[in-house]
HTML snippet that shows the backbone in 3Dmol.js (N, CA, C, O; Angstrom):
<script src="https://3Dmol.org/build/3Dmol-min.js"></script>
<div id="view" style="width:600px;height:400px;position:relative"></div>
<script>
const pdb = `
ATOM      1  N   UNK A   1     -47.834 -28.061-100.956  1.00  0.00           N
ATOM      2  CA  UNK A   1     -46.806 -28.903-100.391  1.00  0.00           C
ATOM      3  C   UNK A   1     -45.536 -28.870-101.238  1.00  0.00           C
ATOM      4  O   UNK A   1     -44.387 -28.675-100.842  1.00  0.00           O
ATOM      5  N   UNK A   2     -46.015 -29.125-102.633  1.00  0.00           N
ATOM      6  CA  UNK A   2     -44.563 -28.892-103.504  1.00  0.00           C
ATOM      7  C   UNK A   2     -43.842 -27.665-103.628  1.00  0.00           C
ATOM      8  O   UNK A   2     -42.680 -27.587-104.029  1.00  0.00           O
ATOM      9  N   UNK A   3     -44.743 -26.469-103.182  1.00  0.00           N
ATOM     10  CA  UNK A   3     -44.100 -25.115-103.319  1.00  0.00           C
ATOM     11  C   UNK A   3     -42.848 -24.904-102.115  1.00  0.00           C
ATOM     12  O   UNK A   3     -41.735 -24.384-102.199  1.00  0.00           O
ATOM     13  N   UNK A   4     -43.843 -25.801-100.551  1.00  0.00           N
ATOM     14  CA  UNK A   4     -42.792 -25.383 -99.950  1.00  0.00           C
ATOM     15  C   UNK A   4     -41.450 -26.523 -99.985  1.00  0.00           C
ATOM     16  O   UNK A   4     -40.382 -26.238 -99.443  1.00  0.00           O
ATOM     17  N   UNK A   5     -41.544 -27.074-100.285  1.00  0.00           N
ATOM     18  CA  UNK A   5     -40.449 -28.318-100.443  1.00  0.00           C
ATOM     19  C   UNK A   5     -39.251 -27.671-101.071  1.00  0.00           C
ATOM     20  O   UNK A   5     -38.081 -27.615-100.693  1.00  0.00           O
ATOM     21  N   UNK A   6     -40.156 -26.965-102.656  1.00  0.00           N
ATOM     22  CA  UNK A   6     -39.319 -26.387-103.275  1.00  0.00           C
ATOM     23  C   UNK A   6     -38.650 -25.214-102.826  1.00  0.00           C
ATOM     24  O   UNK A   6     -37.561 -25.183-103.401  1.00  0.00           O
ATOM     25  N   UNK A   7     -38.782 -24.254-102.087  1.00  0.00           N
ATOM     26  CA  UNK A   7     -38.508 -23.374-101.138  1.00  0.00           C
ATOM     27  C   UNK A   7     -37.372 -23.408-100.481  1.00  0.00           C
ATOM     28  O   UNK A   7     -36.296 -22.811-100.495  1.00  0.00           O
ATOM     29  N   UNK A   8     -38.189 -24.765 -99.556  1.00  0.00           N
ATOM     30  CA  UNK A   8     -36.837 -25.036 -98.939  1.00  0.00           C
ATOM     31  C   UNK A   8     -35.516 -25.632 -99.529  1.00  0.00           C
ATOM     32  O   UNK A   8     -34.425 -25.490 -98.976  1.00  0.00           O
ATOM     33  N   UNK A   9     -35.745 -26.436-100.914  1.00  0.00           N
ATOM     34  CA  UNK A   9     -34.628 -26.997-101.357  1.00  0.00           C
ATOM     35  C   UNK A   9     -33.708 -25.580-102.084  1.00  0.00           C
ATOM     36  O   UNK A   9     -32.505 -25.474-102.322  1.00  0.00           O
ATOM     37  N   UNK A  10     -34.997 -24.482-102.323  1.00  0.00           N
ATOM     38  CA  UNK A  10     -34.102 -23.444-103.167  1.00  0.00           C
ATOM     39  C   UNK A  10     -32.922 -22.823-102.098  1.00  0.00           C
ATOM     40  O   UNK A  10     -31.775 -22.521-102.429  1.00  0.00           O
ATOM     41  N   UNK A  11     -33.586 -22.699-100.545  1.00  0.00           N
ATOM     42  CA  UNK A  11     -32.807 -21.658 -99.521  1.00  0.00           C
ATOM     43  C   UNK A  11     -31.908 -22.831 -99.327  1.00  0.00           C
ATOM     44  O   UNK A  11     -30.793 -22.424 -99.651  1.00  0.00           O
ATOM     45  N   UNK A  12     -31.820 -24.140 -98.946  1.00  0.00           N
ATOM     46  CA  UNK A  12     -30.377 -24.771 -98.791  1.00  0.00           C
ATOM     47  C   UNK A  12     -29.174 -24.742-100.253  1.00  0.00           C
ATOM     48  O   UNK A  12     -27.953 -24.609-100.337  1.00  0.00           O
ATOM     49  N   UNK A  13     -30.114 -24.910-101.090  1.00  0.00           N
ATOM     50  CA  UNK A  13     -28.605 -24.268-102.439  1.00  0.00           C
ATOM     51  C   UNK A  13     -28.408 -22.851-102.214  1.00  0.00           C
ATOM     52  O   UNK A  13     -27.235 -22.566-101.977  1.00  0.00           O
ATOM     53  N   UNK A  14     -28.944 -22.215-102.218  1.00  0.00           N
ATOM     54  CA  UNK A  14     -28.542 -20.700-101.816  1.00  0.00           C
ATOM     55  C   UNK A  14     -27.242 -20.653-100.422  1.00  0.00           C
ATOM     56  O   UNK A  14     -26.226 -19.962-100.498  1.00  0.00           O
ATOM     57  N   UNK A  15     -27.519 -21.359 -99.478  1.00  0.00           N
ATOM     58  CA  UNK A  15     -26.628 -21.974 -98.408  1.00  0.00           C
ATOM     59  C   UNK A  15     -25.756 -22.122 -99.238  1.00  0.00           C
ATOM     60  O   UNK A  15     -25.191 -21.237 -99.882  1.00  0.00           O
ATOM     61  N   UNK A  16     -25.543 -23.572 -99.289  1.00  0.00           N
ATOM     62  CA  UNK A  16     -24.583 -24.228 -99.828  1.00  0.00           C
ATOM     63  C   UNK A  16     -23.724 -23.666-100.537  1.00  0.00           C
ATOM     64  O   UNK A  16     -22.517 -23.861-100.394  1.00  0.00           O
ATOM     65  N   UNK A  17     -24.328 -22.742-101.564  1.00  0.00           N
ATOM     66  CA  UNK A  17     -23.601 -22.249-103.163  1.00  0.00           C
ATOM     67  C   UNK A  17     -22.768 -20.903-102.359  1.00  0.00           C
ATOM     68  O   UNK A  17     -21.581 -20.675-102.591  1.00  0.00           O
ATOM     69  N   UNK A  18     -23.579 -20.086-101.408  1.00  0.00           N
ATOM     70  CA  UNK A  18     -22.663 -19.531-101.237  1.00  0.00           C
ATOM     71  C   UNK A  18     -21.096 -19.707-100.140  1.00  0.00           C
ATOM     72  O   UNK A  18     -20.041 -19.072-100.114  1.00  0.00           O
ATOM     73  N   UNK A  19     -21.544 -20.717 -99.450  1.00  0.00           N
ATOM     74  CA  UNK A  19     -20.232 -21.295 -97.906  1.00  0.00           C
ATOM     75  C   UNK A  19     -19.183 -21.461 -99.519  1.00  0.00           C
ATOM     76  O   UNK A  19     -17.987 -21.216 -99.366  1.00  0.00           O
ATOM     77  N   UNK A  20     -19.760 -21.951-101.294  1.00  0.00           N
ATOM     78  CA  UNK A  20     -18.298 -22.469-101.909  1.00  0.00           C
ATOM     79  C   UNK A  20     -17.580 -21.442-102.792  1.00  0.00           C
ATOM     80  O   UNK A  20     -16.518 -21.398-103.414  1.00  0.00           O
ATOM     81  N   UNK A  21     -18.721 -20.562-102.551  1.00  0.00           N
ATOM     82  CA  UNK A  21     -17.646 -19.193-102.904  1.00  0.00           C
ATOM     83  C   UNK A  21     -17.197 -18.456-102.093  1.00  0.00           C
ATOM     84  O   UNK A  21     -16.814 -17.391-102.577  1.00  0.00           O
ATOM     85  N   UNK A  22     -17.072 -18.564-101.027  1.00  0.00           N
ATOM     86  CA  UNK A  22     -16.430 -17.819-100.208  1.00  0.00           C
ATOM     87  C   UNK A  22     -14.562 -18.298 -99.973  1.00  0.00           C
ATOM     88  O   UNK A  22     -14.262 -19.473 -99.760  1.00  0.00           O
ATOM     89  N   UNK A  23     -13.897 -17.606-100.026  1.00  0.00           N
ATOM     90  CA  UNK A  23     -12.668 -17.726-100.248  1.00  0.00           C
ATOM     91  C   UNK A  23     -11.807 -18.368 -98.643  1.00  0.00           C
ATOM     92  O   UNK A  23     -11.598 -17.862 -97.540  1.00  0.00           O
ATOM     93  N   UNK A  24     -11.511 -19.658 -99.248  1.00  0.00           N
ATOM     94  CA  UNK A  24     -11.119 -20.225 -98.076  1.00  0.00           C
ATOM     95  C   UNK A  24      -9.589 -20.203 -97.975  1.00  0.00           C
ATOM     96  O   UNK A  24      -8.900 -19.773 -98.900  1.00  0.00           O
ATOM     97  N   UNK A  25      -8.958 -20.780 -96.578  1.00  0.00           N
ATOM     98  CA  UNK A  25      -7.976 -19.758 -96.204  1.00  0.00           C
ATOM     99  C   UNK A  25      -6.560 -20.429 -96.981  1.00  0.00           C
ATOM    100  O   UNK A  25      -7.106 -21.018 -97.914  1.00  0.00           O
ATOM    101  N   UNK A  26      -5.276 -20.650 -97.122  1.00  0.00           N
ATOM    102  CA  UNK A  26      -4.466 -20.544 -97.754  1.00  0.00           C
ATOM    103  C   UNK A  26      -3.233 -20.652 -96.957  1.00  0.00           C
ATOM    104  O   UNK A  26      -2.776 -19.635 -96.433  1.00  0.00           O
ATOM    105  N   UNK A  27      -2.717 -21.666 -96.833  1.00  0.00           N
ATOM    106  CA  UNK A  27      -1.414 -21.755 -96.134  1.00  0.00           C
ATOM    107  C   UNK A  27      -0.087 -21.495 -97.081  1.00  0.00           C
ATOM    108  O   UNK A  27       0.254 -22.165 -98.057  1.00  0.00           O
ATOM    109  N   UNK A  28       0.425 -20.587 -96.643  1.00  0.00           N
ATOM    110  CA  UNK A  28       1.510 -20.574 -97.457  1.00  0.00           C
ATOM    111  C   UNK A  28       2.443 -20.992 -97.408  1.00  0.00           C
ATOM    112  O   UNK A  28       3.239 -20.501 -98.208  1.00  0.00           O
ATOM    113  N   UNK A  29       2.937 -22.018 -96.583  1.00  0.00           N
ATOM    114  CA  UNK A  29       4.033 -22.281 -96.108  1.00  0.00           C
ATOM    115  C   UNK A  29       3.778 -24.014 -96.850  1.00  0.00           C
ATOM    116  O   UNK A  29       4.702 -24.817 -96.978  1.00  0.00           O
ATOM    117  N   UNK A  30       2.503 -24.255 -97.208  1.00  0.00           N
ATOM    118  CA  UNK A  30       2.303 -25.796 -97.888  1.00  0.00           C
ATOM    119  C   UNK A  30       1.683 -25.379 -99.328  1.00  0.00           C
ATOM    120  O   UNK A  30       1.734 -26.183-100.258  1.00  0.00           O
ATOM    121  N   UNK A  31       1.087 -24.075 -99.487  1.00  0.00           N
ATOM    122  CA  UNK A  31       0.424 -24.405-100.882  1.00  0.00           C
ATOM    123  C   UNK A  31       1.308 -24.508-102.047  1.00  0.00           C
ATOM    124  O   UNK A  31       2.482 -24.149-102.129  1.00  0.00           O
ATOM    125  N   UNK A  32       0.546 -25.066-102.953  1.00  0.00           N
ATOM    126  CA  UNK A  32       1.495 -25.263-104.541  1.00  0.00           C
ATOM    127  C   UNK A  32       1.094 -24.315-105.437  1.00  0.00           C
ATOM    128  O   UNK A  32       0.222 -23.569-104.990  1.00  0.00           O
ATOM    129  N   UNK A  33       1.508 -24.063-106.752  1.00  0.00           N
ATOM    130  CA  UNK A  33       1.453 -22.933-107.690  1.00  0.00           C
ATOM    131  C   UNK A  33       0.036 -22.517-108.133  1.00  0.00           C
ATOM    132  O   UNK A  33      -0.175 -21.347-108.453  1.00  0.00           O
ATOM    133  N   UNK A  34      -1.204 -23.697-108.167  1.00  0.00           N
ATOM    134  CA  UNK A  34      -2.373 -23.195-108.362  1.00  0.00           C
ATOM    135  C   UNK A  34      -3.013 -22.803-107.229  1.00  0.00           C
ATOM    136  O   UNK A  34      -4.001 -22.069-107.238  1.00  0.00           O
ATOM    137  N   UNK A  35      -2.480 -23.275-106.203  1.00  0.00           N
ATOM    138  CA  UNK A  35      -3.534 -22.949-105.206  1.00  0.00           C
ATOM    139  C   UNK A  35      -3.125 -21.647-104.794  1.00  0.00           C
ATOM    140  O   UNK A  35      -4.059 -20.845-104.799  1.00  0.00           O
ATOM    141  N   UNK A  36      -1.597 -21.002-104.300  1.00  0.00           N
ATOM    142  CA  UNK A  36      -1.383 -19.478-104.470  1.00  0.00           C
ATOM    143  C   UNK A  36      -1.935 -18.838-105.498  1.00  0.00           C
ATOM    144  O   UNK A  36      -2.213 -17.729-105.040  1.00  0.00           O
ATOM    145  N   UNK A  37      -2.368 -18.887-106.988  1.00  0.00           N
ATOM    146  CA  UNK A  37      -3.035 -18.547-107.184  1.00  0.00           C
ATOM    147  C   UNK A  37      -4.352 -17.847-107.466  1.00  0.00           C
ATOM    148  O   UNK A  37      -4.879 -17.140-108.325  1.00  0.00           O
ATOM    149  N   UNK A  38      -4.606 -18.414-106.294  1.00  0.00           N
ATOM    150  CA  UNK A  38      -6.255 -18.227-106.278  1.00  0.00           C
ATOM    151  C   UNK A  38      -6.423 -17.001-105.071  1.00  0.00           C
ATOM    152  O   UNK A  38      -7.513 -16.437-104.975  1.00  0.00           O
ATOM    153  N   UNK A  39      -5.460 -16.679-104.298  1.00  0.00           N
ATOM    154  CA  UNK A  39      -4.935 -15.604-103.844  1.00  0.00           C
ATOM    155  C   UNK A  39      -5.194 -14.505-104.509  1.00  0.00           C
ATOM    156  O   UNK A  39      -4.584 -14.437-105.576  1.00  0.00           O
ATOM    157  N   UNK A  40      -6.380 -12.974-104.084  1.00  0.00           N
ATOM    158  CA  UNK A  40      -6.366 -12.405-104.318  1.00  0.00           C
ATOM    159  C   UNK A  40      -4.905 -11.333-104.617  1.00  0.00           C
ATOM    160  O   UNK A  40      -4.025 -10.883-103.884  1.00  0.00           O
ATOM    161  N   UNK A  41      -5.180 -11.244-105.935  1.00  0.00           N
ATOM    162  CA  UNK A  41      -3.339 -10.084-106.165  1.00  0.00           C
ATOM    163  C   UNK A  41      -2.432 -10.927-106.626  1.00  0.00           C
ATOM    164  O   UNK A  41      -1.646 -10.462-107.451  1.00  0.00           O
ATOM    165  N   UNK A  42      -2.256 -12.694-106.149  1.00  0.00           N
ATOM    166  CA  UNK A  42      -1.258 -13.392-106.759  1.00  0.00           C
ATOM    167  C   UNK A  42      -1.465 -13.856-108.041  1.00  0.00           C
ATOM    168  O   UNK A  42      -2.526 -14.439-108.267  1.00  0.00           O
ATOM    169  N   UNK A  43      -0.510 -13.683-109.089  1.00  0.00           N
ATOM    170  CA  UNK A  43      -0.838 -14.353-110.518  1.00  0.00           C
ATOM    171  C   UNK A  43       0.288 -14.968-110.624  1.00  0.00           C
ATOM    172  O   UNK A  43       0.840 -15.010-109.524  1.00  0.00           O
ATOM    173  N   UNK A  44       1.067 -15.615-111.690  1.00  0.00           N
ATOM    174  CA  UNK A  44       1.708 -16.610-112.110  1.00  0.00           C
ATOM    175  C   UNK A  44       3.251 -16.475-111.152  1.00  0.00           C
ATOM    176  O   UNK A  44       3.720 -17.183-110.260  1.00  0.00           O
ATOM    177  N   UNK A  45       3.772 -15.119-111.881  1.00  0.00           N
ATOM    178  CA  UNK A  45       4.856 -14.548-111.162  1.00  0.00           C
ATOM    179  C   UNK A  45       5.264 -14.559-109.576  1.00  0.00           C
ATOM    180  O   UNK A  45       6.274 -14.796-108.914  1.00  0.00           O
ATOM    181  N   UNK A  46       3.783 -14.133-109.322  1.00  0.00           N
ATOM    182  CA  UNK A  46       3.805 -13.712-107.432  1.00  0.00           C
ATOM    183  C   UNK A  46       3.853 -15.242-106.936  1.00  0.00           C
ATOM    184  O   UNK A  46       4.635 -15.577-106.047  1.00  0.00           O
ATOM    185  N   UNK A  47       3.135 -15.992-107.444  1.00  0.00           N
ATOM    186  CA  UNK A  47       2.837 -17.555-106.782  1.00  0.00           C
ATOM    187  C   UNK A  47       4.552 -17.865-106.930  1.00  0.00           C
ATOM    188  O   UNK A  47       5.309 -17.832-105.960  1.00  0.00           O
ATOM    189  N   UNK A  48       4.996 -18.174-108.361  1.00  0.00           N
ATOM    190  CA  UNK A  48       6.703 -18.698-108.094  1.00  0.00           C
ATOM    191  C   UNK A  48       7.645 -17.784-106.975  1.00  0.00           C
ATOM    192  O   UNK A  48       8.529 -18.398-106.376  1.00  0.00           O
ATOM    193  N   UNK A  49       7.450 -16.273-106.687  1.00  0.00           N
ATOM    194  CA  UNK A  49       7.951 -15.910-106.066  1.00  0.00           C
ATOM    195  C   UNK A  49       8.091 -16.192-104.579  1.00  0.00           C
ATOM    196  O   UNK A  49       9.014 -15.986-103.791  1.00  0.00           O
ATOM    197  N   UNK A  50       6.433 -16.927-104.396  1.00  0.00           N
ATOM    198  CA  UNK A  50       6.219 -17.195-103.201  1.00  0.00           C
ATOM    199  C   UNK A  50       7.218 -18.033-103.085  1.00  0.00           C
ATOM    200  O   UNK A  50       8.160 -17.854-102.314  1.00  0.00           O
ATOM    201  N   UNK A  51       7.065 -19.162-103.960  1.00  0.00           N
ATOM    202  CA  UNK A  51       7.437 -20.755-103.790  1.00  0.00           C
ATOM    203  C   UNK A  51       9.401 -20.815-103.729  1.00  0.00           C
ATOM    204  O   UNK A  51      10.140 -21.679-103.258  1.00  0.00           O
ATOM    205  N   UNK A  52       9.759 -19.329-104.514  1.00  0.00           N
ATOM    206  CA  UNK A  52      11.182 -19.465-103.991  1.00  0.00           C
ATOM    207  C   UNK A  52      11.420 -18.731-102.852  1.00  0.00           C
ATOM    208  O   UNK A  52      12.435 -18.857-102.168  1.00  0.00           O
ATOM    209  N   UNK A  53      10.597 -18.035-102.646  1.00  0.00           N
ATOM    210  CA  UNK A  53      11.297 -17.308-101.101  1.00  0.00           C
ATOM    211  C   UNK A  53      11.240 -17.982-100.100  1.00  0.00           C
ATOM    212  O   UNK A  53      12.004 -17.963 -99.135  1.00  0.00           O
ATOM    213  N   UNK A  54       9.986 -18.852-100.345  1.00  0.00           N
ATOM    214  CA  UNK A  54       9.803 -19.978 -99.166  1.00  0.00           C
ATOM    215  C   UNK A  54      11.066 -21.310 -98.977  1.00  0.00           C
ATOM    216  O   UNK A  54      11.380 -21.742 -97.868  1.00  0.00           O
ATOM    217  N   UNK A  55      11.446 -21.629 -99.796  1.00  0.00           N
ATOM    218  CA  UNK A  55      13.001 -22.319-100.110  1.00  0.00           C
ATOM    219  C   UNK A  55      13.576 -21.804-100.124  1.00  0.00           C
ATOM    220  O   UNK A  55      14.474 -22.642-100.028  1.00  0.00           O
ATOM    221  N   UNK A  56      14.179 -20.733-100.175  1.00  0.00           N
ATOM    222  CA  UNK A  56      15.461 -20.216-100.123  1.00  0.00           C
ATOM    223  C   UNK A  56      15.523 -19.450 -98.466  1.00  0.00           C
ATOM    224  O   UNK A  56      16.564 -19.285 -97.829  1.00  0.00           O
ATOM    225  N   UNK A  57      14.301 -19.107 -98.064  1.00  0.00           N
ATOM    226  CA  UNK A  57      14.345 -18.425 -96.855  1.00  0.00           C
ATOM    227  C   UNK A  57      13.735 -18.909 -95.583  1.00  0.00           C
ATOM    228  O   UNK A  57      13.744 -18.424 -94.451  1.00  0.00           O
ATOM    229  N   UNK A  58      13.087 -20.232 -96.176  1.00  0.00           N
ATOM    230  CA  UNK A  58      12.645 -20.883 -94.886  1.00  0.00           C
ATOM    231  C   UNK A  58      11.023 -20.490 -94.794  1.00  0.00           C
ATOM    232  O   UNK A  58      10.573 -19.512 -95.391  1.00  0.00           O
ATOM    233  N   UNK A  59      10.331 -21.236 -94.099  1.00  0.00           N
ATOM    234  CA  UNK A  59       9.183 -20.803 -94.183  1.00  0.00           C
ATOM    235  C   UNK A  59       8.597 -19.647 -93.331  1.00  0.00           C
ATOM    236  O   UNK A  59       9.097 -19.254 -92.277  1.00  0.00           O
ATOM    237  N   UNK A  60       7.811 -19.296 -93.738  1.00  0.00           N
ATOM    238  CA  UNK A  60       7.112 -17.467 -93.424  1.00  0.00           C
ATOM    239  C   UNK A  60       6.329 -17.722 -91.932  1.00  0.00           C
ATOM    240  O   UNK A  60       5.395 -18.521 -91.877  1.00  0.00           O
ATOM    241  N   UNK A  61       6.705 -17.108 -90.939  1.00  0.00           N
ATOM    242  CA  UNK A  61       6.456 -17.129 -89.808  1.00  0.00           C
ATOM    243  C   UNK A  61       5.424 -16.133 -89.411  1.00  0.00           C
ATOM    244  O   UNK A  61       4.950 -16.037 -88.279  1.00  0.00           O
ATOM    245  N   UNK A  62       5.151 -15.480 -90.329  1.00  0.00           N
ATOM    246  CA  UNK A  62       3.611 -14.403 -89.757  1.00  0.00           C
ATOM    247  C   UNK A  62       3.662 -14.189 -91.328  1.00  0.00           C
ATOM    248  O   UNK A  62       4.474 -14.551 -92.180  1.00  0.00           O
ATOM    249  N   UNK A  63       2.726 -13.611 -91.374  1.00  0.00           N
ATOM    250  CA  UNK A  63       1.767 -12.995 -92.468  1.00  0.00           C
ATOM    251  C   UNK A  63       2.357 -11.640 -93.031  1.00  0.00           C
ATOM    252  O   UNK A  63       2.478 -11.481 -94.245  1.00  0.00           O
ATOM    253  N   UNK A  64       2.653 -10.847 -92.287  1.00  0.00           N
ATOM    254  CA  UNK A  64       3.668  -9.854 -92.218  1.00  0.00           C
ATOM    255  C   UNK A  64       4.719 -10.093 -93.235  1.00  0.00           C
ATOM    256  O   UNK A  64       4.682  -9.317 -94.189  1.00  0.00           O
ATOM    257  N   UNK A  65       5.756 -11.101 -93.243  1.00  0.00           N
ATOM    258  CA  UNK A  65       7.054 -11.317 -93.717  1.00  0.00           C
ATOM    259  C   UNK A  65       6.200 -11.835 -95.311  1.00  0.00           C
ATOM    260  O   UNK A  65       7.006 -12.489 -95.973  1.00  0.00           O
ATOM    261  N   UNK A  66       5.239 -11.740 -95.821  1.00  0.00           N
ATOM    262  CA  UNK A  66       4.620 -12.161 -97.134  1.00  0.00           C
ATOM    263  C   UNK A  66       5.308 -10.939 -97.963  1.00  0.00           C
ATOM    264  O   UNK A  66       5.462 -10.975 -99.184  1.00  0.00           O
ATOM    265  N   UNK A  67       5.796  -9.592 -96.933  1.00  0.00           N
ATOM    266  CA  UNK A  67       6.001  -8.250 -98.400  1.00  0.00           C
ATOM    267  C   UNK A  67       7.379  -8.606 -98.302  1.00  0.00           C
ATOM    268  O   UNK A  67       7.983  -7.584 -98.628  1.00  0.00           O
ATOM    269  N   UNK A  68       8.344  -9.651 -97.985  1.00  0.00           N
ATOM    270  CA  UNK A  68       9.565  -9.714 -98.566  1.00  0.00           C
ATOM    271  C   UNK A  68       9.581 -10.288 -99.680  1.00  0.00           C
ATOM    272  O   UNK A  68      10.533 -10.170-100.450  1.00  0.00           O
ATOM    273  N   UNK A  69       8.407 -11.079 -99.968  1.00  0.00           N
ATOM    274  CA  UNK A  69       8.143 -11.657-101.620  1.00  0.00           C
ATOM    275  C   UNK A  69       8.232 -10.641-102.931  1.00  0.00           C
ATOM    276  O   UNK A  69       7.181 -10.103-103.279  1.00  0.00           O
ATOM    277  N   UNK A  70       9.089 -10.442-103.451  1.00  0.00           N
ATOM    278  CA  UNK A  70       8.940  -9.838-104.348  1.00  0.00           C
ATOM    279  C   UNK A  70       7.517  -9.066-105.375  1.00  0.00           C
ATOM    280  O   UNK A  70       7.885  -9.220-106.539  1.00  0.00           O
ATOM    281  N   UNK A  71       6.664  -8.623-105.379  1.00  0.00           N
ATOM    282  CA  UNK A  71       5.471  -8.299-105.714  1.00  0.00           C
ATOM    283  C   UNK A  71       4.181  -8.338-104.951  1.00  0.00           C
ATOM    284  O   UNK A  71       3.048  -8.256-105.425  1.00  0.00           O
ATOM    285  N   UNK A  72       4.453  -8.445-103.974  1.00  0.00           N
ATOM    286  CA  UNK A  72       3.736  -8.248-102.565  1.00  0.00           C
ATOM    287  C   UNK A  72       4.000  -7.016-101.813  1.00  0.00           C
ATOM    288  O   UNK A  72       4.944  -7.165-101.036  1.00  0.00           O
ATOM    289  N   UNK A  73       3.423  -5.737-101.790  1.00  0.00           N
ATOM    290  CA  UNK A  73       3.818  -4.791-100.992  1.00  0.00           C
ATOM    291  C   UNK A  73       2.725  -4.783 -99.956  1.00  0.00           C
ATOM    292  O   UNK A  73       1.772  -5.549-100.098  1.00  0.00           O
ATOM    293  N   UNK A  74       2.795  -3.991 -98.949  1.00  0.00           N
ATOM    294  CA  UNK A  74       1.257  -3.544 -98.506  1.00  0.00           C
ATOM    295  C   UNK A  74       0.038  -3.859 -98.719  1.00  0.00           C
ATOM    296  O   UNK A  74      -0.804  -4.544 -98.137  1.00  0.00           O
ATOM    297  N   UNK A  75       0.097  -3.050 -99.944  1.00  0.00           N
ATOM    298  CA  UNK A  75      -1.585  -2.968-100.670  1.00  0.00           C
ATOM    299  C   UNK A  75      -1.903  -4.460-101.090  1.00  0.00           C
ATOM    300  O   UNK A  75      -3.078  -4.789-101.255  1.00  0.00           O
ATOM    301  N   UNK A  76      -0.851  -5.388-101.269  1.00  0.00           N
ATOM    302  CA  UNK A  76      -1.224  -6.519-102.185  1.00  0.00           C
ATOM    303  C   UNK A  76      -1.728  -7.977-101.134  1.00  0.00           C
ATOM    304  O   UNK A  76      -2.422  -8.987-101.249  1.00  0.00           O
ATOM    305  N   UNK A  77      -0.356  -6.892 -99.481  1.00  0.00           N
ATOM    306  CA  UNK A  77      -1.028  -8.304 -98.346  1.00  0.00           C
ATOM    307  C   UNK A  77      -2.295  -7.460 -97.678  1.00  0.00           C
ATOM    308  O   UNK A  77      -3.010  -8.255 -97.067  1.00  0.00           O
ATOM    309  N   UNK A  78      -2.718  -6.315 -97.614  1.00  0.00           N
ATOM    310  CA  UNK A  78      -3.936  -6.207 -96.712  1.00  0.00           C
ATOM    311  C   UNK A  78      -5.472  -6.846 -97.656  1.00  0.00           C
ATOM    312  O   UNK A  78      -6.611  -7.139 -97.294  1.00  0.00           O
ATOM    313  N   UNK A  79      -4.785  -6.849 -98.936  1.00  0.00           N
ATOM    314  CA  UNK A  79      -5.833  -7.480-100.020  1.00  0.00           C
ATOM    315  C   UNK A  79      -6.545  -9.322 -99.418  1.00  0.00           C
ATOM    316  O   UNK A  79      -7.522  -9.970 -99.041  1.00  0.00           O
ATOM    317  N   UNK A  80      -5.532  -9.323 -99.648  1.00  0.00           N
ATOM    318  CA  UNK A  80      -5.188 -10.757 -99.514  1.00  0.00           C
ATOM    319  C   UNK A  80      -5.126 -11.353 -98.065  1.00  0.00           C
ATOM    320  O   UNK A  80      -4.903 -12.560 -97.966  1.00  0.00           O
ATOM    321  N   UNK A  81      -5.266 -10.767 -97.182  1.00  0.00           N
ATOM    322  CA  UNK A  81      -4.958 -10.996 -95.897  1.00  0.00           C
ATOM    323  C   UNK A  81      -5.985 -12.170 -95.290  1.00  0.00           C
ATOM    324  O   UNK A  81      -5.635 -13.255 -94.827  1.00  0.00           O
ATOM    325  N   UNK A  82      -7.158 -11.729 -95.402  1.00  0.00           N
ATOM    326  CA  UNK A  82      -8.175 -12.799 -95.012  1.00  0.00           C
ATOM    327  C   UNK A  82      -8.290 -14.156 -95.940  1.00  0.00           C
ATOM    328  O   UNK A  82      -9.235 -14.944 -95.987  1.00  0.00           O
ATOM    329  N   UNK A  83      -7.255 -14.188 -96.543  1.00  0.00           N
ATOM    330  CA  UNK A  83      -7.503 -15.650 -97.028  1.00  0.00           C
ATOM    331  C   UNK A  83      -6.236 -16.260 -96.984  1.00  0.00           C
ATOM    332  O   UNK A  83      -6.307 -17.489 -96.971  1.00  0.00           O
ATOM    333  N   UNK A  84      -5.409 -15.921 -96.963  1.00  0.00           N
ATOM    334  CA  UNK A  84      -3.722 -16.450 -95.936  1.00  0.00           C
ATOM    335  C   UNK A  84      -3.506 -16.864 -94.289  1.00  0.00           C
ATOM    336  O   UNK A  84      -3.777 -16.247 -93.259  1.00  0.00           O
ATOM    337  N   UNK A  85      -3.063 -17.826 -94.465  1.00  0.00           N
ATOM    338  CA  UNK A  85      -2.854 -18.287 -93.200  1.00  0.00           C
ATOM    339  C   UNK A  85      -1.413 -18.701 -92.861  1.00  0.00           C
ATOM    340  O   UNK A  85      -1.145 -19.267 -93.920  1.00  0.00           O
ATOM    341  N   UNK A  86      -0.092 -18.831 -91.976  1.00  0.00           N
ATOM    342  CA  UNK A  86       0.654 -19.400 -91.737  1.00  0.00           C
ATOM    343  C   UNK A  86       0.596 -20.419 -90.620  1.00  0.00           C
ATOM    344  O   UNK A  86       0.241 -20.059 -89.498  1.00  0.00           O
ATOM    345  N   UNK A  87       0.934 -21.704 -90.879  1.00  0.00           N
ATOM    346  CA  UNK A  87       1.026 -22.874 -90.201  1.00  0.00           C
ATOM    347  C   UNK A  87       2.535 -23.307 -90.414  1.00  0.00           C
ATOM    348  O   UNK A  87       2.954 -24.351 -89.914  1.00  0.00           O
TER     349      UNK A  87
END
`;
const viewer = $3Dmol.createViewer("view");
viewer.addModel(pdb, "pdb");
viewer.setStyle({}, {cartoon: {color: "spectrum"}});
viewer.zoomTo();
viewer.render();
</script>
């Protein structure tokens, strides 16, 4: 009885642990400097770059307009793509 209890409590953390590593999505048009961050490809630089292009240019209307950010080309939004969102 305790084996399967334990079983089952092991396969719901296994659940659980993995839904909180999975990389959830990322608005760019609201996030702040740590949370761009966490953006595959974005590090300190790319996050402020975000945060001024987004003020100075208004907010990003597709996902697309992310390679006018300075250090964002191509390679850096198809990276990053599944965890960006615009709202």
């Amino acid at each position: 009885m305790h084996r399967i209890a334990l079983s089952l409590l092991t396969a719901g953390l296994m659940v659980a642990a993995a839904g909180a590593t999975a990389n959830p999505t990322v608005n760019v048009n609201e996030a702040d400097f740590d949370e761009l961050q966490t953006l595959t490809g974005v590090g300190p630089a790319t996050a402020e770059a975000i945060i001024e292009a987004r003020t100075q240019l208004g907010e990003f209307q597709s996902i697309d307009e992310l390679t006018r950010v300075n250090g964002i080309g191509e390679a850096t939004l198809e990276r990053m793509q599944d965890q960006v969102i615009v709202e």
